[in-house]
N, C-alpha and C positions, 0 to 999 in steps of 0.2 A: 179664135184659136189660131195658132201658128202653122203654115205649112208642114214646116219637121214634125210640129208635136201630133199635127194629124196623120201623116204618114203612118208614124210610129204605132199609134191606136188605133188606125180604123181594122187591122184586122182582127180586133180582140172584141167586135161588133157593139150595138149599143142596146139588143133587146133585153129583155127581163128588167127586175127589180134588185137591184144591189143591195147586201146586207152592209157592205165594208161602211166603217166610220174613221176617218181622219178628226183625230183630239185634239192639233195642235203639234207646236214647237218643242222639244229640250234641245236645251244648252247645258253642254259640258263645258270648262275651261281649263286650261293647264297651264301652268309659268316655264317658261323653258328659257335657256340662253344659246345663243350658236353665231359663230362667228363675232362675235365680244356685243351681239344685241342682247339686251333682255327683252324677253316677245313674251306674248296671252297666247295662244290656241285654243280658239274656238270651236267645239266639234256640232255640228249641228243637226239635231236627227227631226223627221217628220214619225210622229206617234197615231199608229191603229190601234184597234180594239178586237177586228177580227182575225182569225188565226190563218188566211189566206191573204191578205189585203195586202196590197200591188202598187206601189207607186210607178206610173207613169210618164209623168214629165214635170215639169215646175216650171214656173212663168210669171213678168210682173214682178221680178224683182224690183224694191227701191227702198230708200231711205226717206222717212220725214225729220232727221237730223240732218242740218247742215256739214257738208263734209263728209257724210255718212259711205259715202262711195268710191273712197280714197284713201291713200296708207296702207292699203297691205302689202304682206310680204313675200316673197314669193323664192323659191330654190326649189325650178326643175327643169327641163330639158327643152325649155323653148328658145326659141332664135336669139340671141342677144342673151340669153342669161347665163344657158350652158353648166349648169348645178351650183350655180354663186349666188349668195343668200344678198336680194334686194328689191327693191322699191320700183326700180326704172323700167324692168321688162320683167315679164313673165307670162302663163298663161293660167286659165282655171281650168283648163283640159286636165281633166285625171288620167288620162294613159301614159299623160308627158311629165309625172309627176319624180321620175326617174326610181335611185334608191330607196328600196323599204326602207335604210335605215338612217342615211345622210339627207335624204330629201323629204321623205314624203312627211315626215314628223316635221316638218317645219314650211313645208307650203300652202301656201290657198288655191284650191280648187273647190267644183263644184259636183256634184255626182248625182247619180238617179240609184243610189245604193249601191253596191258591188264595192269592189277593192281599186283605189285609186292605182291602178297597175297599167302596164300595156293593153291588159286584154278588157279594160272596162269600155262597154259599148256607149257609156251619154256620149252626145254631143250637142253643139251648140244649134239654138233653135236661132234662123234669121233675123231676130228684134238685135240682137247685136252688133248690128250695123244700122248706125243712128239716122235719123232725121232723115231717110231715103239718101243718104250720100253714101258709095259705096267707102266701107272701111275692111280694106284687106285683111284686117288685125283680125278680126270677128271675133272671139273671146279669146284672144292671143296677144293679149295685153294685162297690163297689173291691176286695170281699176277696173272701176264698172261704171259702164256709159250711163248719164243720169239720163235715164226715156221712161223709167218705169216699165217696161214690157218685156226684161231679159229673162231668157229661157231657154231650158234645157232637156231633153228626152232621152231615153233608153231607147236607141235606132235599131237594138233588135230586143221587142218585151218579151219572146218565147221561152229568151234565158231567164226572166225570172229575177234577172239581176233587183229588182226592187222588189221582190218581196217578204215579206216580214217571214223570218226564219231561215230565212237563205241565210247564210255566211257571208261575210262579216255582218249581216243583219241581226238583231236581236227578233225575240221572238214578237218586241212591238214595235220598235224603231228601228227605220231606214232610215243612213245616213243620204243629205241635200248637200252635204257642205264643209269647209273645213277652213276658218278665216282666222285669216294670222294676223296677229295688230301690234303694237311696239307698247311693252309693259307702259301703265299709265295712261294709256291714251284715252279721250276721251269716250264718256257710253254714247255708244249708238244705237237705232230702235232698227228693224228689218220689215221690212212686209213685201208676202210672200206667196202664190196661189199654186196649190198641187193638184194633180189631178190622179186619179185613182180610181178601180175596183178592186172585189173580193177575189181576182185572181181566176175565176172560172168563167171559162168562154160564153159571149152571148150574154153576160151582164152588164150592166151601163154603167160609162164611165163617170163619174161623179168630181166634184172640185170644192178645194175649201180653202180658204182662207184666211191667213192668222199672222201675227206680230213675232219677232223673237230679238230679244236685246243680249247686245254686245257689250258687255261691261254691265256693270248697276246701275239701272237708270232710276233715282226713289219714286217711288207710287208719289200722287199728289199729296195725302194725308201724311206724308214723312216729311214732304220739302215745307209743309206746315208748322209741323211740329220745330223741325230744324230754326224757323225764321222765327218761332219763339222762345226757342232756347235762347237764340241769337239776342234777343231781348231783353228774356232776363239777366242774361249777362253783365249787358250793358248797366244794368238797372243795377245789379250788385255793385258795380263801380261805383 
């Protein structure tokens, strides 16, 4: 575990037995245009089952696609972007995500739930600064460092910001995320570890781990079918 992410958690203790269940990934996506791109937006939520259940921090971000950690788009109020919709700078900080309604509908960030606004308390867990060499960027850049270990906590969990039924929370999904890619781009696969309780004091925090793809990536039995469609094609010729 991460310095930040344990701060964050240790005081929500680790006795009892946790009822919370984390189910896994949804993926929304949306086509949108701004500034003469055509973009996807990605919304990304982590799904419980219990009507208390808290997300706490996320960590271990990475891609087993090539590439999988590059191209997004970014328009918000970080250094060098300044609300200009691009590629070159940007951050995943949701407080710096600027306007509800020129920005934040078209940026990538990453959250512990709550409202991509000023007042959202994630922050970025230390894995974002690569390979032990300091990087002043720390999640204050467009991409994501390939280390596999990036991660993010709710620096104060009392607010609740991640739990299922808070606002803008649904009653089962807490938004992790919100990744902007340029229409067409290729699918990419995500893997992802959250950590979590049932939101009452003195139960243990628990962690789960799961996949979530960016675009359509076919199951195996499709890219099958596909290479013998491909066939008989040919064959009709």
């Amino acid at each position: 575990m991460k310095n930040g992410m344990i701060a964050a958690i240790a005081g929500l203790g680790v006795a009892g037995v946790a009822s919370a269940s984390f189910t896994g990934y949804v993926v929304s996506s949306t086509n949108v245009t701004n500034s003469g791109q055509n973009l996807v937006v990605y919304s990304v939520f982590a799904r419980f089952n219990g009507p208390t259940d808290t997300l706490l921090n996320a960590f271990n971000l990475g891609s087993s696609t090539p590439g999988g950690l590059v191209g997004f788009w970014h328009k918000d109020n970080s250094s060098g972007n300044s609300g200009t919709l691009g590629q070159e700078f940007g951050t995943w900080n949701p407080s710096q995500t600027g306007s509800i309604t020129a920005n934040r509908p078209f940026d990538s960030y990453v959250t512990v739930g709550g409202q991509a606004s000023g007042t959202n308390t994630s922050n970025a867990d230390p894995s974002w600064v690569t390979g032990g060499n300091a990087d002043a960027r720390s999640w204050n850049r467009p991409d994501l460092p390939n280390n596999g270990t990036l991660g993010w906590f709710n620096s104060n969990p009392p607010n609740l910001q991640g739990r299922v039924g808070t606002a803008p929370n649904t009653a089962t999904d807490v938004r992790i995320g919100q990744f902007v890619l340029s229409a067409g781009h290729s699918a990419r696969t995500m893997t992802l570890t959250v950590g979590y309780n049932d939101g009452v004091p003195g139960t243990a925090v628990q962690f789960g781990t799961n996949t979530f793809d960016l675009g359509v990536i076919p199951a195996p039995g499709a890219v099958a079918l596909l290479g013998l469609a491909g066939l008989a094609g040919r064959r009709r010729r």
